[in-house]
C-alpha positions in Angstrom: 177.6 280.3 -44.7 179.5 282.9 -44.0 176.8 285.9 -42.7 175.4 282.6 -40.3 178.8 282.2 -39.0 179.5 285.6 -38.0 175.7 286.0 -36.7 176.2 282.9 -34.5 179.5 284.5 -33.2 177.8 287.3 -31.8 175.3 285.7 -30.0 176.6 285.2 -26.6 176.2 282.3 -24.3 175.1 282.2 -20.9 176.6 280.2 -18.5 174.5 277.5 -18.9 174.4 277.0 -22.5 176.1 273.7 -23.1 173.4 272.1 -20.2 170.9 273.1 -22.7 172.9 271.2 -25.6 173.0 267.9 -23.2 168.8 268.1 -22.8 168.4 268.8 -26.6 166.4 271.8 -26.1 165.3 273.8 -29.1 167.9 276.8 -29.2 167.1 280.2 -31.0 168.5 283.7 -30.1 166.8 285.8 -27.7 167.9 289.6 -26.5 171.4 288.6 -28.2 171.8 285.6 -26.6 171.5 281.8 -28.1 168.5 280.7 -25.4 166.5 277.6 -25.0 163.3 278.4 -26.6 161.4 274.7 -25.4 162.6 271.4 -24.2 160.1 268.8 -24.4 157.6 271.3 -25.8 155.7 274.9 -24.7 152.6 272.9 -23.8 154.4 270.5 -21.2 156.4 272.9 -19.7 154.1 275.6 -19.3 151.7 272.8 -17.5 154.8 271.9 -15.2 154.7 275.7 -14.2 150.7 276.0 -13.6 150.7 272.7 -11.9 154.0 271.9 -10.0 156.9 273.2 -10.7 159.4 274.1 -13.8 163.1 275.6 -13.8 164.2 278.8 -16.4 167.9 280.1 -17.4 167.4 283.3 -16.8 171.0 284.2 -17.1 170.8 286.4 -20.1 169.3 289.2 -18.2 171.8 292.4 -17.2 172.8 293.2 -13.3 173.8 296.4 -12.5 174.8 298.1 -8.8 174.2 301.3 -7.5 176.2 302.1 -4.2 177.4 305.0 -2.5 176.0 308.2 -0.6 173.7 308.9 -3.6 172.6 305.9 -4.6 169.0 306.3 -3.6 168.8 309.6 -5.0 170.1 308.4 -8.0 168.0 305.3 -8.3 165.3 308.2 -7.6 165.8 310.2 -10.2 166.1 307.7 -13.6 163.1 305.4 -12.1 159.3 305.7 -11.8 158.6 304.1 -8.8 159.1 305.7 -5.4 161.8 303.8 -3.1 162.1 306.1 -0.4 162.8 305.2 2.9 162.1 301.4 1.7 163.4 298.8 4.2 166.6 296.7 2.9 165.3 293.6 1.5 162.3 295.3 -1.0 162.4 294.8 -4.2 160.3 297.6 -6.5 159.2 296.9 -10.3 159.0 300.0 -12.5 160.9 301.7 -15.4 163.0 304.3 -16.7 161.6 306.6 -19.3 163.0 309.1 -21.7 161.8 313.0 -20.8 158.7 312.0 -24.0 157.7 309.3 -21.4 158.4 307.0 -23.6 160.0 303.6 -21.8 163.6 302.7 -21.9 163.3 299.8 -20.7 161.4 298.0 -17.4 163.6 296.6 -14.0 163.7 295.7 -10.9 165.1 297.2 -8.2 166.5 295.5 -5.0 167.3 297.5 -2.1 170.2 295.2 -0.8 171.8 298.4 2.0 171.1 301.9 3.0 173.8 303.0 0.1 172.9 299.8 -1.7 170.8 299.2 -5.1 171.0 296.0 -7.4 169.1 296.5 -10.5 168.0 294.0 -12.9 167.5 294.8 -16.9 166.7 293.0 -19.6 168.8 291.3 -21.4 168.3 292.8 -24.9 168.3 296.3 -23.3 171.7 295.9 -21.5 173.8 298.1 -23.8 171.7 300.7 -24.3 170.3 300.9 -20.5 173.9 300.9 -19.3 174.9 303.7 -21.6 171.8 305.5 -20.3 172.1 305.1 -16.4 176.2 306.2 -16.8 174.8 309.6 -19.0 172.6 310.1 -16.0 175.0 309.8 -13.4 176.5 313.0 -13.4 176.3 314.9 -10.6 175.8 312.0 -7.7 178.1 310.6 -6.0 177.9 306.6 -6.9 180.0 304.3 -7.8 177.8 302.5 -10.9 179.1 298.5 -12.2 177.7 297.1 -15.2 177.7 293.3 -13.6 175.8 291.4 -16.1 178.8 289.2 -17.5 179.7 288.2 -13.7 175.9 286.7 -12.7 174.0 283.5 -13.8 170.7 283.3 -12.7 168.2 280.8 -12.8 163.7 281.2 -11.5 162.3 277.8 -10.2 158.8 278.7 -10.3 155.0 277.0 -9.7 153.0 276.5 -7.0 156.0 273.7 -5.3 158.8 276.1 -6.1 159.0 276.9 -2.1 159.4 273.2 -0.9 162.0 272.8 -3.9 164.3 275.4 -3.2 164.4 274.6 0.6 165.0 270.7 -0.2 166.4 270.4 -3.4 169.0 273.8 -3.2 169.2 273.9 0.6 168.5 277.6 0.3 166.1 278.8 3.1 163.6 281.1 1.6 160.0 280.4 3.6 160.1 283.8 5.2 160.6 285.7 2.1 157.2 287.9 1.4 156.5 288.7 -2.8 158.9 291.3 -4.0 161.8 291.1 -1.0 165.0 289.5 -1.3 168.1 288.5 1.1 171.6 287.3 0.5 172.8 284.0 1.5 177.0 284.4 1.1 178.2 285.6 -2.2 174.5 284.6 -3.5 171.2 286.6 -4.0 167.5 284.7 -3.3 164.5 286.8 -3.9 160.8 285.8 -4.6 159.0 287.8 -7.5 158.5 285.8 -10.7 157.2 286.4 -14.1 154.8 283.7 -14.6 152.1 284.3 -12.5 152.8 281.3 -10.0 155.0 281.6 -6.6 158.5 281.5 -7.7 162.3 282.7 -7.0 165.4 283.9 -8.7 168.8 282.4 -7.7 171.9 284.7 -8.7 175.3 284.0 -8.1 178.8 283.2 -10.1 178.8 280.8 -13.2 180.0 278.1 -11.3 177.2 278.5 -8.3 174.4 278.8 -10.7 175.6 275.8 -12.6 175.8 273.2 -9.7 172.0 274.5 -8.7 170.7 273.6 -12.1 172.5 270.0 -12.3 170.5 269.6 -8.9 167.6 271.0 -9.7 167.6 268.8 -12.7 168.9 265.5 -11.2 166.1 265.9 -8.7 163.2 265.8 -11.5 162.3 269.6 -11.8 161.5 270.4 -15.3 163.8 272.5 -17.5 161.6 275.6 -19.2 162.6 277.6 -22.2 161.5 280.5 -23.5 158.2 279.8 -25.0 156.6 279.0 -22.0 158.1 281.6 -20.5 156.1 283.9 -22.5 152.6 281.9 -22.5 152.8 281.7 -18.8 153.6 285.4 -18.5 151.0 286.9 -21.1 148.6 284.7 -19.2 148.7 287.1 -16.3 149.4 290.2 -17.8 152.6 291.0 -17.7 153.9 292.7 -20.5 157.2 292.4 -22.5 159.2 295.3 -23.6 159.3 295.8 -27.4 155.6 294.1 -27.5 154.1 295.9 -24.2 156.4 298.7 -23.1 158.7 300.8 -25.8 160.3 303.7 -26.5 156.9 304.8 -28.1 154.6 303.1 -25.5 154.5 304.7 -22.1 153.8 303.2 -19.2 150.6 305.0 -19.1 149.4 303.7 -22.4 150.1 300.2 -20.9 148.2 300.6 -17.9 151.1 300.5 -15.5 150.2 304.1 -14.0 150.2 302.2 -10.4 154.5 302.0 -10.8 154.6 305.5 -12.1 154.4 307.6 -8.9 153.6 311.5 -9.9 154.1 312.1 -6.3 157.5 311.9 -6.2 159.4 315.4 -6.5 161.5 314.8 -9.5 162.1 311.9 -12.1 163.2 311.5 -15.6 160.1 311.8 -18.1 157.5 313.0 -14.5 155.9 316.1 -16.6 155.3 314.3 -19.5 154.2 311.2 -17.9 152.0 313.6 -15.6 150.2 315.5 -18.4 149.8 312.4 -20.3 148.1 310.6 -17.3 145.9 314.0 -16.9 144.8 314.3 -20.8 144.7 311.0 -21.2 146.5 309.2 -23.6 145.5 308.3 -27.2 146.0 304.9 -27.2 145.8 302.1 -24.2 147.0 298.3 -23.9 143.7 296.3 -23.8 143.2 292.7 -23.5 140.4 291.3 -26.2 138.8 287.9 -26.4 137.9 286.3 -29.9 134.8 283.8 -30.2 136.8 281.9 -32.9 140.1 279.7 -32.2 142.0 281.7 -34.8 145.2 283.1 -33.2 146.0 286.7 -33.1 149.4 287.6 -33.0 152.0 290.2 -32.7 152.1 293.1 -35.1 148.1 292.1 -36.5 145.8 294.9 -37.1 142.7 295.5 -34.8 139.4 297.2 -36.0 135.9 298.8 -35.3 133.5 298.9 -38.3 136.2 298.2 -40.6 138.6 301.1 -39.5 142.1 300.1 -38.0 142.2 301.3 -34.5 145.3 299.5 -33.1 147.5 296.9 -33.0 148.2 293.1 -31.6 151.0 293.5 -29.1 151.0 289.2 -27.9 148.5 287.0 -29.0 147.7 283.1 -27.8 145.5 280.4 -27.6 145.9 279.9 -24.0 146.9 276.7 -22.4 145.4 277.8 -19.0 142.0 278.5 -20.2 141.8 277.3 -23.6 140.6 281.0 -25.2 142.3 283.1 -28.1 143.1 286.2 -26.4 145.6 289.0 -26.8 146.6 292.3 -25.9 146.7 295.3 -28.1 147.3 298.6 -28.1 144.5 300.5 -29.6 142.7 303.9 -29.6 141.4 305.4 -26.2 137.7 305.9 -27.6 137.5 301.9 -27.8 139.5 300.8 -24.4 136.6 300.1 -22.9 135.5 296.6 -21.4 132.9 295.2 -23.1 133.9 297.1 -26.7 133.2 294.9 -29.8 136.2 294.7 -32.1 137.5 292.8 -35.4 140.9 291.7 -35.5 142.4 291.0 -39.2 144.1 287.6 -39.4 145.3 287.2 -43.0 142.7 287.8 -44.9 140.0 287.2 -42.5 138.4 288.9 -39.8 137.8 287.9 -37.1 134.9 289.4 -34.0 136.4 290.2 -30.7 135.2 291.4 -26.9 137.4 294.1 -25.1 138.3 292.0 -21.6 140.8 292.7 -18.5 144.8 292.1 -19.9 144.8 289.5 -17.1 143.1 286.3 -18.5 144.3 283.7 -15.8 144.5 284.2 -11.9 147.8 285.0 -10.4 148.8 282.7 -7.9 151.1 284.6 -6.1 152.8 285.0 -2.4 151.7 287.6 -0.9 
């Protein structure tokens, strides 16, 4: 009783926590925080998403802002993406890497002003990216703020999130394009999403984010938890760091090569991420089909003839298209569509088809 007390002392809350309580959701922790992992079920929710529109604490992922003279050179050097001369509103995906290549973690960055970078980590990354960006900031003039205890944040997303925010929230949000953001007051709206339907973030103080979710909720839109959360992004193909993206996977190896840009001058990890993309590397994320309903999940062994040659990352029968799917990271030699594969579930094995990582359509706005 004792080691469950102290391990339920450390998870922290977000700012939301006791609204989950009040809609009985299914609680478990997540990236160090106790999170709603379902509410009235994965299958539900996840349907809400595809079909209309669903509503996510996303509170326990980290904020932190870049400003001052350097900031964009700074921003520059610990990220893979190029975000020079962007306009202020743009948001950019891409990571940071250790000097191996290998992925601290994955974030967003918003250009909010010339001198002016918000950058959004997740949430079980936020120590150890925070002690990484300040042992990288020597040597630029910036003034760097860990802000992740001061925002809430909350995603309505699904194919009505639009009209919702607009009438439910009162937060105008029409003229945002995918991947830009804009402040309104004290509170940031932007439109990117992680669950392959239109959708936007809210974040703002405790008390802001709070009165938008007991709207949001009062006018019908379905709470989401976690689970869905990850069926609806797997769906697509976006990956998750510690299953996708590690400090042993590269983006390379995960087939993000399109956010690394080699072009740039100078960032952390750029040689070894360039020779790796050169050589090529020995293993790749793939996406692979099976015949049989069986479910392949995380951490499952994949084979040719027998042999291992890689491993389940995320595995699902998928509520979108009713297939057993997953992606794995496997050996180079066998990453190509079309391959035919085994994957060992218990003690069976299972045949499997090499097929693109993105096994439903995005229905993003572009």
């Amino acid at each position: 009783m004792a080691i469950k007390q102290e391990l339920e002392k450390k998870e922290k809350k977000t700012c939301l926590h006791d609204k989950h309580l009040y809609l009985a959701a299914l609680m478990a922790p997540f990236g160090g925080y106790d999170m709603p992992i379902q509410y009235k079920g994965i299958a539900p929710e996840h349907l809400a998403v595809r079909e209309r529109v669903g509503l996510f604490d996303v509170s326990h992922m980290g904020e932190v802002t870049v400003r001052g003279t350097d900031a964009e050179r700074y921003v520059q050097h610990i990220f893979t993406n190029d975000i020079a001369g962007a306009p202020v509103g743009k948001i950019f995906y891409g990571m940071m890497c250790y000097d191996d290549g290998g992925t601290v973690d994955d974030l967003l960055v918003y250009k909010m002003g010339e001198q002016d970078f918000f950058l959004v980590i997740n949430a079980s990354n936020i120590d150890k990216d925070w002690a990484w960006m300040q042992q990288h900031a020597a040597g630029f003039d910036i003034d760097l703020q860990n802000r992740s205890d001061f925002y809430g944040q909350i995603a309505v997303q699904g194919p009505e999130a639009e009209d919702t925010m607009e009438r439910v929230l009162g937060l105008p949000c029409r003229e945002l394009a995918f991947y830009t953001c804009k402040t309104v007051g004290d509170t940031i709206v932007s439109r990117t999403g992680y669950t392959g339907e239109d959708g936007f973030e809210v974040y703002g103080s405790h008390d802001f984010i709070r009165s938008c979710w007991d709207r949001l909720i009062a006018a019908g839109v379905q709470a989401c938890g976690l689970g869905c959360r990850d069926t609806l992004r797997f769906e697509v193909g976006l990956p998750l760091y510690g299953n996708e993206l590690s400090e042993s996977i590269t983006p390379i190896m995960a087939g993000l090569g399109m956010f690394v840009k080699l072009d740039k001058p100078e960032f952390i990890g750029r040689e070894a991420l360039a020779r790796q993309k050169a050589e090529g590397p020995a293993q790749r994320l793939v996406g692979i089909e099976l015949a049989d309903r069986a479910i392949p999940r995380h951490g499952y062994t994949v084979l040719k003839d027998g042999q291992p040659i890689g491993t389940v990352t995320t595995g699902y029968h998928t509520l979108s298209t009713d297939t057993s799917v997953c992606m794995a990271l496997i050996d180079s030699q066998y990453a190509q569509l079309g391959t035919d594969v085994e994957i060992q579930i218990r003690n069976k094995v299972f045949p499997g088809k090499v097929v693109k990582k993105q096994f439903y359509n995005k229905s993003y706005k572009k």
